[in-house]
N, C-alpha and C positions, 0 to 999 in steps of 0.2 A: 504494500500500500504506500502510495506517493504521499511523503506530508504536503498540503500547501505552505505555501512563503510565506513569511510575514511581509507586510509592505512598510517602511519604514519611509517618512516622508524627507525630502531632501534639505530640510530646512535641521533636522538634525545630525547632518552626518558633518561631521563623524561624531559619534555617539557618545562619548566623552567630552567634549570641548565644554560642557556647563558643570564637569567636573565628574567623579568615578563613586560619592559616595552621595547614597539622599536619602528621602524616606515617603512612604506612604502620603498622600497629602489628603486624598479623599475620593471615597467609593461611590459607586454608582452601581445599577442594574448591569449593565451591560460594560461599562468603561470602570477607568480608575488613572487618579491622576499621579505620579511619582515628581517629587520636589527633588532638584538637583541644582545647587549654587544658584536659588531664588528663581528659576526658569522651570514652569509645571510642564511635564511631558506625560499627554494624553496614550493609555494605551487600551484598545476599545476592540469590542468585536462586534463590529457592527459590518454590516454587508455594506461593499462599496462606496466606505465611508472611512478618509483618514482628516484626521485634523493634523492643520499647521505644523505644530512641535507635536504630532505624533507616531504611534509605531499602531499596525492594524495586525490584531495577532488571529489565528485560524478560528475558529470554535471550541477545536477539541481541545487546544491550547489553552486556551481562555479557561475553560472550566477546569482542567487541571491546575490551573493558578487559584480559583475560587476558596480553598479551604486554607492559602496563605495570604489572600488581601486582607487587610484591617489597618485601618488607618493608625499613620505612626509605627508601623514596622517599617525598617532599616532595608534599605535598597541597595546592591551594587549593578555597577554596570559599564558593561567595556562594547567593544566591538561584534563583538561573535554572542556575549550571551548577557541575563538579566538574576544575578539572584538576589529573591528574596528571605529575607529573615525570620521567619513569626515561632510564636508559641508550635505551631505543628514540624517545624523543623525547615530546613533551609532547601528551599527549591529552586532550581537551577533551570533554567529557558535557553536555549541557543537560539540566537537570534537571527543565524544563517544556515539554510540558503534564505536569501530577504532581498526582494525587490527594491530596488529606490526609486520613491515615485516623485516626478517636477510638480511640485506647487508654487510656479515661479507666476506670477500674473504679468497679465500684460496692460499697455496704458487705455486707459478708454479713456473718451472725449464725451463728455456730456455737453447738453445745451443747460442753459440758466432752469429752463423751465423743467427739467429733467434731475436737474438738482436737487431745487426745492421740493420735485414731487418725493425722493429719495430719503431725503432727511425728514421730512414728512410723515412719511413711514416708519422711517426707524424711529421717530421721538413716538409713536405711539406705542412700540412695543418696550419702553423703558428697559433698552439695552445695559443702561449703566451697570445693572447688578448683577445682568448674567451672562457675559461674554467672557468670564473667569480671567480678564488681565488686573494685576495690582492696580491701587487709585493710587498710584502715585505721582508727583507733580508731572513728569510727559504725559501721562495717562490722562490728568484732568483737563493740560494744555488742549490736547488734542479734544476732548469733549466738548471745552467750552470756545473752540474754533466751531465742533461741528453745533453748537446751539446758537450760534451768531443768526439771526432773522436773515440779514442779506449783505454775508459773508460770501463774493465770489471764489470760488477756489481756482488757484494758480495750477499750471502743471506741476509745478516743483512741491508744491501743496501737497497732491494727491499723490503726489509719490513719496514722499514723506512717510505721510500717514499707512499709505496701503504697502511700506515696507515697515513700517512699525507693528502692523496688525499680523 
């Protein structure tokens, strides 16, 4: 039997660079997040679905990790694999063979009117408390550029911001 790959997204490779030691940060149904040098990396088993600073691990995978997530266990993690620490003992994930997938974006051009309808939208879903980035001061700069009434945004703007997200 073939295992599938994990997809590991290209924003974190190489896999160390936020550092080799973290911990649990916080569980989910389906996902769980791991803190490493203040940088959360999402790892989810969600079908067809990786986030940003994520790694998308198989099913079968995911649920052999189930009886070691708890938030606040001790994480390592290198290149090739992920162990975790808990009360049941330390479990070990390899994390290759792993796809690297481009979540690189490219520039879009809005019109003004396209704008406003966007920000629009997103002020009614009050993103601020669950898009899981720290509030810290870039973090509020950039919210309270995108709350400006009629704030044009520049190219250098939106690249900014959509390399910050």
């Amino acid at each position: 039997m073939t295992r599938e790959n994990c997809k590991i997204s290209n924003y974190l490779i190489p896999l160390h660079q936020f550092g080799k030691i973290g911990k649990i940060h916080s569980v989910f149904n389906r996902s769980f997040n791991i803190e490493i040098g203040g940088q959360l990396i999402n790892l989810a088993d969600y079908y067809d679905y990786l986030s940003s600073f994520g790694i998308n691990l198989p099913h079968s995978l995911f649920q052999e990790l189930l009886p070691f997530i708890q938030q606040g266990n001790q994480v390592r993690i290198s290149e090739e694999e992920l162990l975790i620490y808990s009360r049941a003992g330390v479990k070990k994930i390899h994390l290759s063979p792993s796809t690297i997938v481009s979540l690189d974006l490219t520039q879009l051009t809005l019109t003004k009117a396209q704008q406003v309808t966007l920000k629009t939208r997103l002020e009614e879903q009050h993103l601020t408390n669950k898009i899981g980035l720290p509030l810290d001061n870039r973090t509020r700069h950039f919210f309270e550029k995108m709350s400006q009434k009629n704030h044009y945004w520049r190219s250098e703007e939106w690249q900014e911001l959509i390399h910050y997200l």
